[in-house]
MOPAC internal coordinates of N, CA, C and O (Angstrom, degrees):
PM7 1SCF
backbone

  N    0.0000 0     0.00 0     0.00 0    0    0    0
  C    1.4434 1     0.00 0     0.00 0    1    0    0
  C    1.5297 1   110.50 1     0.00 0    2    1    0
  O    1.2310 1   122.36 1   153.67 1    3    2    1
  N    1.4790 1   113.08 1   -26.33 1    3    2    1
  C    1.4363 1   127.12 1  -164.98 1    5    3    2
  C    1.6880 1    88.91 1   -59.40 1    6    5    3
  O    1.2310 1   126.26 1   102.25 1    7    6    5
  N    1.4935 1   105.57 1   -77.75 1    7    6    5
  C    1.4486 1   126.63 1   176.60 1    9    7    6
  C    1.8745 1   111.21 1   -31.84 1   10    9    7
  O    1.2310 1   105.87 1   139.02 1   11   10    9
  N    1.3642 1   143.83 1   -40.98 1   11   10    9
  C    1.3715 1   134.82 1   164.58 1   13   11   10
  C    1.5370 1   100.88 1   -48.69 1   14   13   11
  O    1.2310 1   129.51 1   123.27 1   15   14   13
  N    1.5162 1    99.28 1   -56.73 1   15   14   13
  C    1.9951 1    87.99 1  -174.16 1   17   15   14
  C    0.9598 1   149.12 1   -84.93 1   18   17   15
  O    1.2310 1   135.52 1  -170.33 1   19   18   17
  N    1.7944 1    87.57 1     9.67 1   19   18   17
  C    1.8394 1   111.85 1   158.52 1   21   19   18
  C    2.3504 1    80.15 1    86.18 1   22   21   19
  O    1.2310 1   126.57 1  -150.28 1   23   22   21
  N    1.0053 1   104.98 1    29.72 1   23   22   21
  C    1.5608 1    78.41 1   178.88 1   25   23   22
  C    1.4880 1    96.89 1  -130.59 1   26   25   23
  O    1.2310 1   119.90 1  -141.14 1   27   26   25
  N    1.1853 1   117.80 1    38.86 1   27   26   25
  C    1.6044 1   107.52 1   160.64 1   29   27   26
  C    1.3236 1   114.09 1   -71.40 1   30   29   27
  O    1.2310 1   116.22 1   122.04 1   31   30   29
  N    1.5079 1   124.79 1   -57.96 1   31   30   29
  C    1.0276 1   146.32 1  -179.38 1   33   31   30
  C    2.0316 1    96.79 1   -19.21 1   34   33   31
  O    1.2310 1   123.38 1   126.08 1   35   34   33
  N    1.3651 1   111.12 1   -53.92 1   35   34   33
  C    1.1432 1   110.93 1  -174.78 1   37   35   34
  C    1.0653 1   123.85 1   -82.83 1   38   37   35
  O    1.2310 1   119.11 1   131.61 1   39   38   37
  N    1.2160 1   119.30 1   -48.39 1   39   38   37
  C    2.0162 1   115.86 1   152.14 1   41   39   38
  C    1.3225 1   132.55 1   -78.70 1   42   41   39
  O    1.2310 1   114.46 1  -175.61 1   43   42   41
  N    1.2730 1   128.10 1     4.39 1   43   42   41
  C    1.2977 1   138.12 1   135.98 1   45   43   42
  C    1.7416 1    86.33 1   103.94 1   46   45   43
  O    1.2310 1   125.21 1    24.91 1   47   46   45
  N    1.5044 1   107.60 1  -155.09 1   47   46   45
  C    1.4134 1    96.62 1  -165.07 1   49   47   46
  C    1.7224 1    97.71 1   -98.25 1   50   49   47
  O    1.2310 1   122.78 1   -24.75 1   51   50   49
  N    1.3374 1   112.28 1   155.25 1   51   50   49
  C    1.3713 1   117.85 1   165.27 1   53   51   50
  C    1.5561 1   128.03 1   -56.57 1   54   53   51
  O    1.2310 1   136.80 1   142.52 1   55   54   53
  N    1.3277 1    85.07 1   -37.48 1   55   54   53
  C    1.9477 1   104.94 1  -171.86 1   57   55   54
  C    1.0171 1   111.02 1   -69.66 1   58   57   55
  O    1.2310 1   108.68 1   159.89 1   59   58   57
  N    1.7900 1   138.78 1   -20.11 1   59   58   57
  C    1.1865 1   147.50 1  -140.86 1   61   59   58
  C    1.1410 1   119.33 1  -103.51 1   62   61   59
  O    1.2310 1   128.40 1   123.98 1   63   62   61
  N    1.9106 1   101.43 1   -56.02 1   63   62   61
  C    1.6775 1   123.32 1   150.30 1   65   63   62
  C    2.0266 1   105.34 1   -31.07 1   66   65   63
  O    1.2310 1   116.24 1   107.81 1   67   66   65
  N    1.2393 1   124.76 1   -72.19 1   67   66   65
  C    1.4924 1   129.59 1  -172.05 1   69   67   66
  C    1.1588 1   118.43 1   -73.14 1   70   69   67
  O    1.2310 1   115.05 1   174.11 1   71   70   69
  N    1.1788 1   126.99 1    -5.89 1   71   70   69
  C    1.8616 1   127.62 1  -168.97 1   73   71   70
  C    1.8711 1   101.52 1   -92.45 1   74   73   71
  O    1.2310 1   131.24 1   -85.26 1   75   74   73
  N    1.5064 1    95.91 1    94.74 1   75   74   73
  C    1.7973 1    97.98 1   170.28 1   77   75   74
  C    1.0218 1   120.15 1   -48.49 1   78   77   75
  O    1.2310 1   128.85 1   -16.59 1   79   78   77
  N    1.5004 1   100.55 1   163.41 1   79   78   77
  C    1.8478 1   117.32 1  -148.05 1   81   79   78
  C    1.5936 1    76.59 1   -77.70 1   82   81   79
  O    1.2310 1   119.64 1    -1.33 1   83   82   81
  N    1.3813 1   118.28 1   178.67 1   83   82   81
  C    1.7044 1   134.15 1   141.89 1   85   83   82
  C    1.3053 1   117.73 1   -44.59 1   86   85   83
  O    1.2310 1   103.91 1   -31.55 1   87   86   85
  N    1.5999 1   147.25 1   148.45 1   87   86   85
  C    1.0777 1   112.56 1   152.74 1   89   87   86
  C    1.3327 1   125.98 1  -101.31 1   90   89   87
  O    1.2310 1   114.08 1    -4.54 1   91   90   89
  N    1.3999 1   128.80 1   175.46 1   91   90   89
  C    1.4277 1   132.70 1  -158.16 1   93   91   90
  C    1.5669 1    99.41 1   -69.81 1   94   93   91
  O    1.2310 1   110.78 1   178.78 1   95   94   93
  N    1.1659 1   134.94 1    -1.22 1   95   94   93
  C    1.5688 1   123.24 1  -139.77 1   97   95   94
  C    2.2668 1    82.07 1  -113.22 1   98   97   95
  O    1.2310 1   122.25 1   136.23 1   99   98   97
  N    1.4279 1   113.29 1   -43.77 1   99   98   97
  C    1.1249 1   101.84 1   159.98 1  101   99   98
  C    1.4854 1   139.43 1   -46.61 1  102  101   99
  O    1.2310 1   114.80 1   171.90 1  103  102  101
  N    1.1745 1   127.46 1    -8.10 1  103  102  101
  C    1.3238 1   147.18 1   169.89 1  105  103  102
  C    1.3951 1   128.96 1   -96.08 1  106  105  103
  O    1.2310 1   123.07 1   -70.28 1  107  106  105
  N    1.5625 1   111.71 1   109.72 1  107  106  105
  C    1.2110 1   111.15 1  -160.80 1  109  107  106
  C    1.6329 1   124.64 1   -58.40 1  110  109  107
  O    1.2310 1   113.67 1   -38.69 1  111  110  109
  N    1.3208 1   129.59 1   141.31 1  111  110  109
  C    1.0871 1   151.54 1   179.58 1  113  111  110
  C    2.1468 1    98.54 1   -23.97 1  114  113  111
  O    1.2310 1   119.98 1   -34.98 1  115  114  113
  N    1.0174 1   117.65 1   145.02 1  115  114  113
  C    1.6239 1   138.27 1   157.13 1  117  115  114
  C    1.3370 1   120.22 1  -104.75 1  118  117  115
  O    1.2310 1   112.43 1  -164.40 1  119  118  117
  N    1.3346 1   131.88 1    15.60 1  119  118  117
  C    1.5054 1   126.76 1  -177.30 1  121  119  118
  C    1.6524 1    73.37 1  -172.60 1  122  121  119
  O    1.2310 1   130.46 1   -11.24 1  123  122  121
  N    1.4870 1    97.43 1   168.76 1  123  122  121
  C    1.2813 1   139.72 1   168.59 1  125  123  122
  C    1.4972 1   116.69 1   -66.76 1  126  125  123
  O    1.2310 1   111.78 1   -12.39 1  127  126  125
  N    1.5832 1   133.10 1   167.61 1  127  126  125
  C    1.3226 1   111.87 1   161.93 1  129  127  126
  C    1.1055 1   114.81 1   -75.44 1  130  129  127
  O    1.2310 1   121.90 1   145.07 1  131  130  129
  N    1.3861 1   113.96 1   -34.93 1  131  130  129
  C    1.6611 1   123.52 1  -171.77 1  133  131  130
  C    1.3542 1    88.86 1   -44.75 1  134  133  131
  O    1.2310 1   109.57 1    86.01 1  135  134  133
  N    1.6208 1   137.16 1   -93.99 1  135  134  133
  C    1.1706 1   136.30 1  -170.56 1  137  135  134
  C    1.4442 1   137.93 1   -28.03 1  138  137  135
  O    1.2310 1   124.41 1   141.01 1  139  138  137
  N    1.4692 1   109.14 1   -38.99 1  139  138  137
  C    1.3612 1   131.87 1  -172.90 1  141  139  138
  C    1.6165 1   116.75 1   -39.49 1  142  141  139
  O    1.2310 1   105.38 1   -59.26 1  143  142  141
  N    1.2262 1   144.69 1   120.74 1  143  142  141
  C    1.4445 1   135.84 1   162.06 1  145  143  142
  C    1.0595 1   131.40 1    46.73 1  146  145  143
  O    1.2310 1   131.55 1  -120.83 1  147  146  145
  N    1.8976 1    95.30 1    59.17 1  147  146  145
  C    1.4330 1   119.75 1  -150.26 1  149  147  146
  C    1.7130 1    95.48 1   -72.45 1  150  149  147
  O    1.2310 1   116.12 1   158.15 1  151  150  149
  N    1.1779 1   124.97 1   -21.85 1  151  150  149
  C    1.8719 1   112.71 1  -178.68 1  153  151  150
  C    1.4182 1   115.63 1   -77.91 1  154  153  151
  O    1.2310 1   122.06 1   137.17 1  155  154  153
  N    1.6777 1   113.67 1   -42.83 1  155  154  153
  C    1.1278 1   112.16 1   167.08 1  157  155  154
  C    1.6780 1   127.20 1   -56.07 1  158  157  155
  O    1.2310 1   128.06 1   157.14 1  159  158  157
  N    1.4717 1   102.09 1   -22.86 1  159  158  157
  C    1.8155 1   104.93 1  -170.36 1  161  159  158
  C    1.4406 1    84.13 1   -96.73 1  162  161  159
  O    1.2310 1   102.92 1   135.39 1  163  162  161
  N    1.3431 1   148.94 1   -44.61 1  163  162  161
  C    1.4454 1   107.66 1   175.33 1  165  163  162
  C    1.4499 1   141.70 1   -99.08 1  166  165  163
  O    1.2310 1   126.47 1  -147.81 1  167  166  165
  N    1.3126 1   105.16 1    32.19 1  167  166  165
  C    1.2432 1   139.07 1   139.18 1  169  167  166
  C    1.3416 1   114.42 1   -49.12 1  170  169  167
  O    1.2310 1   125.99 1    89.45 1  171  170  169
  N    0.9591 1   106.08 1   -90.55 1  171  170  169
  C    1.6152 1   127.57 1   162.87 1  173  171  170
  C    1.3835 1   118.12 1    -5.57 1  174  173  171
  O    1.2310 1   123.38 1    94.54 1  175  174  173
  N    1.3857 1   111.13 1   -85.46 1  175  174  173
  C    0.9884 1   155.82 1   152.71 1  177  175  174
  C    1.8315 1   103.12 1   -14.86 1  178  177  175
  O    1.2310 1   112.70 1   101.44 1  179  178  177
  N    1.1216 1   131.40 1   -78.56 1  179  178  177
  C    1.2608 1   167.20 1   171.09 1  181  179  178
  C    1.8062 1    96.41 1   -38.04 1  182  181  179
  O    1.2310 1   126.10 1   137.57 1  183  182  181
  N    1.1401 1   105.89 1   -42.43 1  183  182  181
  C    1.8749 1   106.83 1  -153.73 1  185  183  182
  C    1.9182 1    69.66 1  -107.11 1  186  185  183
  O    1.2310 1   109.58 1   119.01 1  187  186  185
  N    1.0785 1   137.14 1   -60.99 1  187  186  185
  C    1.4328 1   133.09 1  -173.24 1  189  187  186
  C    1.4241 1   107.93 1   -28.89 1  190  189  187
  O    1.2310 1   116.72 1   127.37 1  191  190  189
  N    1.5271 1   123.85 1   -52.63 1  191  190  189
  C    1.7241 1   149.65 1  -149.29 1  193  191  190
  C    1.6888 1    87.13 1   -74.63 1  194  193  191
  O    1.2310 1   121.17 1   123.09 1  195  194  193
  N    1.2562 1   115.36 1   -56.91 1  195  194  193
  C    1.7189 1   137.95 1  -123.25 1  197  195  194
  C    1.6004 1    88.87 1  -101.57 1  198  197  195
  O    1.2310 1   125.28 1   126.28 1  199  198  197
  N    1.5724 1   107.47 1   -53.72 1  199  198  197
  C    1.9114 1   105.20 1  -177.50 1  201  199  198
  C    1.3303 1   126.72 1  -130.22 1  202  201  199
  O    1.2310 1   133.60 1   177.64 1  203  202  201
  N    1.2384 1    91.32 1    -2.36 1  203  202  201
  C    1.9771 1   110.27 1   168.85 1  205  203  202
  C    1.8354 1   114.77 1    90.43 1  206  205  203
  O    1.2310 1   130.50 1   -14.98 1  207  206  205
  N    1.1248 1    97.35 1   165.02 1  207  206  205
  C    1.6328 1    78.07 1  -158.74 1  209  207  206
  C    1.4121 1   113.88 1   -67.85 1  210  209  207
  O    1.2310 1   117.53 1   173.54 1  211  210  209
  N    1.2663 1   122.31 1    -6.46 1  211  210  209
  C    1.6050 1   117.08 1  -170.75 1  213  211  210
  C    1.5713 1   111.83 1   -63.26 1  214  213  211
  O    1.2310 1   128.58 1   142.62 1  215  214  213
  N    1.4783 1   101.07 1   -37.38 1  215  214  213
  C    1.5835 1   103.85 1  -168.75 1  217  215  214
  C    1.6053 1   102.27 1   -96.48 1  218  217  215
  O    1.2310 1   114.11 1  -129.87 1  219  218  217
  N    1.3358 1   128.76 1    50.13 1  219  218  217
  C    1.0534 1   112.72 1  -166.42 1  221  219  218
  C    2.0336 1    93.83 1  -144.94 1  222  221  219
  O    1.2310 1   120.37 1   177.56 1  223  222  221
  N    1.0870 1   116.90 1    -2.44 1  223  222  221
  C    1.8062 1   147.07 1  -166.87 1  225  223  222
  C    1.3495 1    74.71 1    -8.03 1  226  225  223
  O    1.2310 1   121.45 1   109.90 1  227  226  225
  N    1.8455 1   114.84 1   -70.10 1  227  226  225
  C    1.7196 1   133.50 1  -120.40 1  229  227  226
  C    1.3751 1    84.70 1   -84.86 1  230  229  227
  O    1.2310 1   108.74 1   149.74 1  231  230  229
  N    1.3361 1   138.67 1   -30.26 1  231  230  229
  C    1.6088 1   119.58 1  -170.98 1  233  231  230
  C    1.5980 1   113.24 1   -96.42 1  234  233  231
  O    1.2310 1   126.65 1   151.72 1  235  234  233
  N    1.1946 1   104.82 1   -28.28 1  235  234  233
  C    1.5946 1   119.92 1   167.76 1  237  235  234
  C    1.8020 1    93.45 1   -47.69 1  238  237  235
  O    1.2310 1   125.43 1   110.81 1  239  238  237
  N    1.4494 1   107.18 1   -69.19 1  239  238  237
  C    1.9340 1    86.07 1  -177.70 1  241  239  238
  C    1.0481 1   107.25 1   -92.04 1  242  241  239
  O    1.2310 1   106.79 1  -141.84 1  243  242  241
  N    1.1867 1   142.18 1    38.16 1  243  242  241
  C    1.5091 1   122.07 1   151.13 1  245  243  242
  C    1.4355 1    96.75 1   -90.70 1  246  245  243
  O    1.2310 1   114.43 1   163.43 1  247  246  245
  N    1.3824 1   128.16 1   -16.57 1  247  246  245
  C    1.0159 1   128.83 1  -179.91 1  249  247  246
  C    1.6973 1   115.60 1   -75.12 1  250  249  247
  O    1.2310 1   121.29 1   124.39 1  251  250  249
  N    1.1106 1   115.14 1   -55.61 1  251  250  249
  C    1.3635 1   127.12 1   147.03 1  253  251  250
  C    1.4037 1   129.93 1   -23.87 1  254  253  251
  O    1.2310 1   127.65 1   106.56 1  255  254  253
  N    0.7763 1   102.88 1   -73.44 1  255  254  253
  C    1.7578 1   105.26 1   170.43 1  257  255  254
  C    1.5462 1   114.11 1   -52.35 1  258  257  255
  O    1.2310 1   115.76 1   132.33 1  259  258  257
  N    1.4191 1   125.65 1   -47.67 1  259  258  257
  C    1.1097 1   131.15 1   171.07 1  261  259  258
  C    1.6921 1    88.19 1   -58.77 1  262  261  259
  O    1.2310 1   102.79 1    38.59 1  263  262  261
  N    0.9524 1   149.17 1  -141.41 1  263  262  261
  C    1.2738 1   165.13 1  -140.22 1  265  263  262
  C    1.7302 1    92.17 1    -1.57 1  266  265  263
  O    1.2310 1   116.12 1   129.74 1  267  266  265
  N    1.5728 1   124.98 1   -50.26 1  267  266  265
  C    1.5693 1   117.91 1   178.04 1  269  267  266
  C    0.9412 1   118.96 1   -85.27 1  270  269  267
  O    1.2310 1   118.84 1  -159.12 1  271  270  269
  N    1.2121 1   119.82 1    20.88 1  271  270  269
  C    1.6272 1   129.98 1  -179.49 1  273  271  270
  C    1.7861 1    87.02 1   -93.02 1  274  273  271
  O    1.2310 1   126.41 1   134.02 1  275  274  273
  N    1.2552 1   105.28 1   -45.98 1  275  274  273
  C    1.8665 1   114.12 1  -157.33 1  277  275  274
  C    1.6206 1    88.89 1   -71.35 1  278  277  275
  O    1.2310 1   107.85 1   160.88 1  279  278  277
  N    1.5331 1   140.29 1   -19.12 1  279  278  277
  C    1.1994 1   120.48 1  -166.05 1  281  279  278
  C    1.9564 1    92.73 1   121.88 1  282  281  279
  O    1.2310 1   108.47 1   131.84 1  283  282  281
  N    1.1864 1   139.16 1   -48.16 1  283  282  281
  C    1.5463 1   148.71 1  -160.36 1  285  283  282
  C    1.4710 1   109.41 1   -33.51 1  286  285  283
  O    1.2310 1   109.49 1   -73.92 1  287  286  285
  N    1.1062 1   137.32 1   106.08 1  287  286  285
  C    1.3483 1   116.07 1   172.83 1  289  287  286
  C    1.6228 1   112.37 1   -85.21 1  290  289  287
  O    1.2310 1   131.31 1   -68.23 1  291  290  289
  N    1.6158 1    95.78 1   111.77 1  291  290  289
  C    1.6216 1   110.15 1  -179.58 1  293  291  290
  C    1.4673 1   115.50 1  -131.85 1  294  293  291
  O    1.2310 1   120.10 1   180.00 1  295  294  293

């Protein structure tokens, strides 16, 4: 509608404001996995050793998420 009254130009486009960002997870990785979210993995890691992985769900994905936060597809 902007565009009939010649007034886009001044509020710019409608579509532009609403069109979501990319997300970060398309973008390839900056570190290695080995390296990746070294507090969360020995966390992990640590509660894995100590009570085995069953009781450990909540750090296993906090670990997770951190790794697809970096880009990781996991």
């Amino acid at each position: 509608m902007l565009e009939r009254l010649g007034l886009s130009s001044l509020f710019g486009s409608a579509t532009a404001a609403t069109e979501p960002e990319k997300p970060a997870a398309t973008e390839k990785p900056k570190c290695k996995a080995c390296c990746a979210c070294p507090v969360t993995k020995k966390a992990r890691d640590e509660c894995v050793i100590e009570k085995g992985e069953s009781e450990c769900g909540d750090l296993i994905e906090a670990h997770k998420k951190c790794m697809r936060d970096l880009g990781f597809k996991i």
